[in-house]
N, C-alpha and C positions, 0 to 999 in steps of 0.2 A: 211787297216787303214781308207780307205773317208767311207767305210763299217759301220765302226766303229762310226766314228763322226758323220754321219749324224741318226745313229739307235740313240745314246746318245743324240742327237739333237732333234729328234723325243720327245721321251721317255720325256726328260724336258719341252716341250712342254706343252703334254700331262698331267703331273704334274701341272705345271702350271694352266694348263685351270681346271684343277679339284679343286685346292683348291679356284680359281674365283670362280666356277659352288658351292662348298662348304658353301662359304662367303653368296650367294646369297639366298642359300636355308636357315642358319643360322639366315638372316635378317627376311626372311619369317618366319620363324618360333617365333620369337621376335616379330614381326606385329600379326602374331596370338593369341600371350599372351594378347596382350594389346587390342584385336578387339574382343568387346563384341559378342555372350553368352558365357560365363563362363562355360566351360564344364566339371563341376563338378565331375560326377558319372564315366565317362573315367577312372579322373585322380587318382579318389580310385582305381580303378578296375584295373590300371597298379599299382598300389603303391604295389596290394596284390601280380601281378604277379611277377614283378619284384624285389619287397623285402621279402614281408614275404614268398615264396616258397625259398627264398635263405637262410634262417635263418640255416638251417641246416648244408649245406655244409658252410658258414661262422663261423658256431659256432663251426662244427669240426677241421676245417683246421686251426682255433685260436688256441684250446688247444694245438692240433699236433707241431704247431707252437713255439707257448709258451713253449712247455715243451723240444723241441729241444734248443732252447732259454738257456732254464733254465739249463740242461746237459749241454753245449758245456759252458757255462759261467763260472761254474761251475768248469769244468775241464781245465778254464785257468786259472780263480781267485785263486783255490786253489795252483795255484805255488808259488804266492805272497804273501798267508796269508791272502788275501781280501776278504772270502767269504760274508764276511758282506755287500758289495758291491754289491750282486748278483741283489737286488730288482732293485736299481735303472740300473744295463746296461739291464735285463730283460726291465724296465718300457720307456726309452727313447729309445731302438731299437724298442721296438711293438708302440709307438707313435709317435714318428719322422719318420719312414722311413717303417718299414712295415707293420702295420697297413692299411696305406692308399693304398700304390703301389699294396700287395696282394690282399686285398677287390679290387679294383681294375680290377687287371686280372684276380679274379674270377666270378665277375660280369660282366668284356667283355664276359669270357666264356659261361657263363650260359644263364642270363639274355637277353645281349647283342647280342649273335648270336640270339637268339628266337624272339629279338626284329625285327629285320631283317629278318630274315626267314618268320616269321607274314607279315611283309609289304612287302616282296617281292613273296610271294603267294595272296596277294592280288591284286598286278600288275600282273602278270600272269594267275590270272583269272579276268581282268578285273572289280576288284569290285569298284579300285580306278574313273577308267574310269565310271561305274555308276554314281558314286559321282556326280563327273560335269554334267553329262547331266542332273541329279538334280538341278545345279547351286550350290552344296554345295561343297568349299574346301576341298580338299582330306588331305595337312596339318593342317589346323585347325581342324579337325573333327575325323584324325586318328594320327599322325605325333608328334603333338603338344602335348597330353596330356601324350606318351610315354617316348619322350625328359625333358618334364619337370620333371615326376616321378623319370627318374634317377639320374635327378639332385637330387632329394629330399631325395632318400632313400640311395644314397652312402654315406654320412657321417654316418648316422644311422646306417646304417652297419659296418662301418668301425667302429665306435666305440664300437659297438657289437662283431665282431672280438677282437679289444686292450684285453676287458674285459677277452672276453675267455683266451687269451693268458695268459695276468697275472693270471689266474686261474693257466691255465695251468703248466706256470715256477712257479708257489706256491708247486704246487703239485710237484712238482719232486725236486725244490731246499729246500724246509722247509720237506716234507714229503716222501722223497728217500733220499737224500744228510745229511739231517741232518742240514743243518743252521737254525741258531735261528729265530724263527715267526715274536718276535720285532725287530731282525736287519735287516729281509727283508721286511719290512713294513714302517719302518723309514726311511732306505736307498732310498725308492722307491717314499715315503712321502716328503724328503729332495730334492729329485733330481730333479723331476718334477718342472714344472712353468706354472702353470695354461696360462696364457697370453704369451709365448713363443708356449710352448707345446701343450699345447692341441687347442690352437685355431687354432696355423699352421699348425698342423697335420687335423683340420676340414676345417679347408682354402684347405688344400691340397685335401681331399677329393671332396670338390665342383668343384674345377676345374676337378678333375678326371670326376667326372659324366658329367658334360659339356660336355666334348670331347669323353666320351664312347656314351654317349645319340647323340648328333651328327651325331658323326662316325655310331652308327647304323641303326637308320634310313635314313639319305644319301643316303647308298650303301642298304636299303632295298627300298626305291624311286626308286631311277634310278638303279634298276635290267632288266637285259633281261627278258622277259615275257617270261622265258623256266623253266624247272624244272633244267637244267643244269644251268641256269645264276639265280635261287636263291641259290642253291648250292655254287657257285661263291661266290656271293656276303655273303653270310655268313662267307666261309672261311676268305674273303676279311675283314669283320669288326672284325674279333679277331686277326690275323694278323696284320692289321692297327695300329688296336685300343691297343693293347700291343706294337707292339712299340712306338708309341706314347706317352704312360705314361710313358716308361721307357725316353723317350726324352723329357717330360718336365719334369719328377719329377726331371732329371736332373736340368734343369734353373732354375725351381723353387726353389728347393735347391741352388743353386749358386746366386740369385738375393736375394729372402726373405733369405735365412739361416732359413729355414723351416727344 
């Protein structure tokens, strides 16, 4: 039992000093946005890595999404009579709530590990360490333009996702199912709220990338200079970084009613 308490004692500890060591490196990163030069041609060059090589697997996992969506709705509306109904539960499930949370977890997966893995092979072969003996910022200069791309490209995707999805549940509830084109179009046109919906479903997104861009590079910084501790630390930011969203899309849902 003192076994117990004092390893559980440790552990929160440990917790603790990390989300400090977090806070700190997050400030730093803030101070680099606003500390001229403007390091433009980075912040493209993460935009292409991190968003346009994701366009694929986003644009698949939408339809797939959607069109599970579209069946499973389908086969409960039709108990009620409601199939006319299908647009809009298809259209507020892929914009309120999975939309953001999947693009999400699939850009921790992707993007997010790669983002880490990148900077945590760059500490381990000491290229960070170059940097300074340059006098140049290892956050400003590698850190900062990856963190801010995924702020920038997770709504972008995640809206890319929605679309596919609604593609998606079209095609299988209007063109398998048989329900009428204009009453899943009106339904879907009716239900939505521009200023509810879509802006909190893109509110939600931006905080996602916040916390995945963060969380990867953090744990790609402060990795062990081994090929076993960027290993680590990879696994470490999708693990984190998914529970995490699943724990604020919580709050946020409970606070905004996102």
């Amino acid at each position: 039992m003192t076994t117990f308490v004092h390893d559980l004692g440790w552990a929160t500890l440990r917790f603790v000093d990390d989300l400090g060591r977090m806070a700190v490196f997050a400030a730093h990163i803030v101070r680099s946005v606003i500390t001229p030069p403007i390091r433009l041609r980075p912040f493209v060059d993460e935009i292409f890595k991190l968003g346009v090589l994701s366009l694929v697997i986003i644009c698949v996992s939408g339809v797939a999404v959607g069109m599970v969506l579209g069946l499973q709705g389908y086969n409960t509306l039709v108990r009620f009579g409601a199939t006319e109904s299908l647009g809009a539960v298809v259209g507020l499930s892929l914009i309120r709530e999975l939309g953001p949370v999947l693009t999400a977890l699939l850009t921790t997966g992707r993007a997010g590990s790669a983002t880490t893995a990148e900077i945590g092979t760059m500490v381990a072969t000491e290229q960070l360490d170059g940097l300074r003996m340059m006098s140049v910022d290892p956050v400003h200069m590698v850190v900062t333009p990856k963190a801010l791309a995924m702020v920038a490209v997770m709504p972008l995707l995640s809206a890319l996702f929605i679309v596919a999805g609604l593609f998606g549940g079209y095609l299988v509830g209007v063109g398998l199912m048989g329900v009428d084109s204009g009453a899943y179009m009106s339904g879907l046109e009716n239900a939505v709220v521009f200023d509810d919906d879509v802006a909190g479903s893109l509110l939600k997104a931006c905080v996602f990338g916040v916390l995945v861009g963060l969380i990867a590079t953090y744990r790609g910084y402060t990795t062990a200079p081994t090929s076993a501790g960027v290993s680590a630390a990879t696994t470490s930011t999708v693990v984190v970084g998914s529970v995490s969203i699943l724990i604020f899309d919580y709050f946020i849902t409970a606070l905004w009613g996102v």
